[in-house]
N, C-alpha and C positions, 0 to 999 in steps of 0.2 A: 311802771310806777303806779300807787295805789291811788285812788280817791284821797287827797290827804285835806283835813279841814280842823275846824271844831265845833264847841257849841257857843250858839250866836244870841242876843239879846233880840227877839222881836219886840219889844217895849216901843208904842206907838203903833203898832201893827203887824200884823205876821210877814207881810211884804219887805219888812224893814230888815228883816234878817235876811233878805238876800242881798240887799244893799251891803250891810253888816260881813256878811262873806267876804264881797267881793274889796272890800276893804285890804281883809286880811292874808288875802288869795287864797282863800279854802273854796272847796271840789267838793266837798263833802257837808253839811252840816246837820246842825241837832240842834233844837228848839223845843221850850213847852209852848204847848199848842194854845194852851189858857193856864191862868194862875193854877202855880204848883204848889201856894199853900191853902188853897180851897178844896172843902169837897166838890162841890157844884163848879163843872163847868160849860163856858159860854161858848156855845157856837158860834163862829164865825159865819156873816153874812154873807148872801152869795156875790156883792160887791166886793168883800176882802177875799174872799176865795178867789174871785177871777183875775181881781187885780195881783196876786200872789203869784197864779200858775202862768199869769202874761210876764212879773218879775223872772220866775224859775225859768222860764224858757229863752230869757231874751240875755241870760247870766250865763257863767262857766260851772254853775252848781252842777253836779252829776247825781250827788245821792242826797238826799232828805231826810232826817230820820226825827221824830217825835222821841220827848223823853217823858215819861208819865211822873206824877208828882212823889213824893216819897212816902209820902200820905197811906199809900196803895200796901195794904198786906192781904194775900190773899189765901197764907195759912192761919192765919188766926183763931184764937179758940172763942175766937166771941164772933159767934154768929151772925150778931150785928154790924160788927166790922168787916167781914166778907160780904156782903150784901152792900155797903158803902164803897168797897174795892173795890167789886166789878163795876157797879153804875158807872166809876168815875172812870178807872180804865175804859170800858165800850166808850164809853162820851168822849174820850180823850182817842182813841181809835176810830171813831169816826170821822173826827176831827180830821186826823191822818189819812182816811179814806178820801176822804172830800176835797184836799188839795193836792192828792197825788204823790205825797210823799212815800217814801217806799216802807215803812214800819213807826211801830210804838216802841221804843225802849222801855223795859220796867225791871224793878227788883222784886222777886216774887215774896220776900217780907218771912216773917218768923213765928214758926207754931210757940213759942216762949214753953209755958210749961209744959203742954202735954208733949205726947211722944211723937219725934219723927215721923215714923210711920205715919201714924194720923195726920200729922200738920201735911203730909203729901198727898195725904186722900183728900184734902182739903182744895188745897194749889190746884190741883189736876182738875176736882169738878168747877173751880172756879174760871180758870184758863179756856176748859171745852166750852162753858158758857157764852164765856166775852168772843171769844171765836165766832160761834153761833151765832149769836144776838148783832155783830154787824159782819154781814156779807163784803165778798168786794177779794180784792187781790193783797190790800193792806196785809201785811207782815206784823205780829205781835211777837218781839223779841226778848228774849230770854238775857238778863245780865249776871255773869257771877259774882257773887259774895263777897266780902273781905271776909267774910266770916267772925264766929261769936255772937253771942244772946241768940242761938236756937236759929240761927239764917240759913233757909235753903236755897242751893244752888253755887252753894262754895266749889262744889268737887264736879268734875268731868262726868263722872260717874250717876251723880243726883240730877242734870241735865238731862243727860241721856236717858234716865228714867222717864222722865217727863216727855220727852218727845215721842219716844215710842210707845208710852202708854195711851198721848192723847195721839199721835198719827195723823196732825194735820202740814198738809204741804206750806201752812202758812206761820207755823211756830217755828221761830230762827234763833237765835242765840249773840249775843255781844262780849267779847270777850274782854274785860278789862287787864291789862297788865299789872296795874297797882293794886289792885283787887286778889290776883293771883298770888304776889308778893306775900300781900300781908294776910291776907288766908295761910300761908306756908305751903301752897301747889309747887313753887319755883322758888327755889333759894337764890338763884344767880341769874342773871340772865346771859349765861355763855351756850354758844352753839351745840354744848354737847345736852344742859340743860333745856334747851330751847326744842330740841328735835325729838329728846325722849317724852318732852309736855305734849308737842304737838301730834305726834304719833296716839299718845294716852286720847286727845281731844277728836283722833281722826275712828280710834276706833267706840268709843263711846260716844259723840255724839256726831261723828263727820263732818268734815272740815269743809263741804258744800256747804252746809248748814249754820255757817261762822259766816254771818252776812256781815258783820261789821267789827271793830277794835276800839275801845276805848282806849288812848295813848298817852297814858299819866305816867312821871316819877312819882315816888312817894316820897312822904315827909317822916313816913314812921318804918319802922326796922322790919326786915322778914318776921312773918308767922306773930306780925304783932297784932290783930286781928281787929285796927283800928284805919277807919278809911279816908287819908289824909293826901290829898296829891298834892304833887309838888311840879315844878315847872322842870321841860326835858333837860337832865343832864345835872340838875338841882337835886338831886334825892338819892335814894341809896339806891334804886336800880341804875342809877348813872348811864350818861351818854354812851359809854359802849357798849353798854347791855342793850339800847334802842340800836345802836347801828350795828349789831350780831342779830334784833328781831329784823330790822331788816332784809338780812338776807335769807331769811324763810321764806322761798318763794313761792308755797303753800299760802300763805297770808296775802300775796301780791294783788287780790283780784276783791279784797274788804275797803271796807271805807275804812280808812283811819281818823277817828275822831278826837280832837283834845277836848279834855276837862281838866286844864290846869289853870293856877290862880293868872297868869298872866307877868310877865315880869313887870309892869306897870300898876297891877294889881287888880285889872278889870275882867278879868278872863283872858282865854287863849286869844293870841296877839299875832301878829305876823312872825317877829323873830322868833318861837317858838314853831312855829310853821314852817320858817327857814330853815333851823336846825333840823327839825325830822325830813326835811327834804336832805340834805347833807347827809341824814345818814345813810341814805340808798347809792350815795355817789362817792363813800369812803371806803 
């Protein structure tokens, strides 16, 4: 059985999201480490830091993952805005260093007009940087795309690029399902579909390398390239499409994390936790 969780409100403290897990019975969580609509962010004290990894250790949490703000593009054609990326990312990965959680989630963002190409020479020296600039074991992971407005990182294939150009043991990758969807990678999520993706993902960017799963329905249609998730079993990848990815047993060894609205409407909830548990047991 995977790490299965979601992502958790630290609001009143970072500590509070492990409370917040165990609520929901998630193994897994994802948290912003400090405010996701600021450039500038707040380091946590070495009060909240200890009081956080005495919380983490005394819980059923297994994997920890930081989500960086959305704020972060790190193809940009404006120079100024790559210089504001990395800051916030490094800050926001160190963050992640410092409480021992296991990575940074990020969207590596959108060269807009100019050329691909470029917006990846871009990404790439921005990435080796934030790598560089904080030492440590922290994991800075890689999210795909829904794709649309110039987003890199939609395809198996533009990952892969990234990883083996920068060649660090600590660039990982997140695969979102709803993201896949509405990008157009996966029209269906049937087993026959599922194993030729995942085959695509093992030789492009290797499925070592796939530390964790973002576990959304979506609320928008295949190849619709808007990024809308929906609660499991609510959207058009629908409940059997989740209990067919379940049995990739390739995937068995990722954290499963939800970013869905919550059927209460507060975020990912226990009964949505319950049903992705149900799908490994049907």
């Amino acid at each position: 059985m995977p790490y299965i969780g979601g992502h958790v409100s630290v609001a009143g403290g970072l500590h509070l999201g492990i409370q917040n897990a165990e609520e929901i019975g998630a193994r897994a969580i994802q948290f912003f480490g400090a405010s996701p609509r600021m450039w500038y962010a707040k380091q946590p004290s070495e009060q909240d830091v200890a009081l956080y990894k005495e919380k983490a250790k005394a819980s059923s949490v297994a994997r920890a993952y930081l989500h960086a703000p959305y704020l972060v593009n790190l193809a940009s054609p404006d120079g100024e805005m790559i210089k504001k990326s990395v800051k916030n990312l490094s800050d926001h990965l160190q963050i992640a260093q410092r409480i021992g959680a296991n990575g940074l989630i990020f969207h590596v963002g959108s060269g807009k007009e100019i050329p691909k190409a470029e917006a990846m020479e871009r990404a790439i020296e921005a990435m080796s940087f934030v790598l560089e600039s904080v030492p440590g074991d922290v994991e800075l992971v890689i999210e795909n795309a829904a794709g649309g407005g110039q987003k890199l990182g939609a395809s198996a294939h533009e990952i892969g690029e990234m990883l083996e150009r920068i060649d660090s043991p600590r660039l990982k990758v997140c695969f979102d399902t709803a993201h896949a969807f509405e990008a157009g990678i996966i029209e269906s999520y049937t087993p026959e579909h599922i194993k030729k993706l995942f085959d695509e993902w093992d030789r492009e960017v290797g499925m070592q390398n796939i530390v964790a799963l973002h576990v959304n329905d979506s609320k928008t249609a295949y190849n619709s390239h808007h990024d809308r998730h929906e609660n499991i079993g609510e959207g058009h990848i629908g409940l059997l499409g989740f209990q067919n990815l379940a049995r990739e047993a390739r995937l068995h060894d990722k954290a499963w994390i939800l970013e869905v609205p919550g059927f209460d409407g507060m975020g990912p909830d226990k009964k949505n936790i319950e049903i992705l548990h149900a799908c490994f047991q049907s």
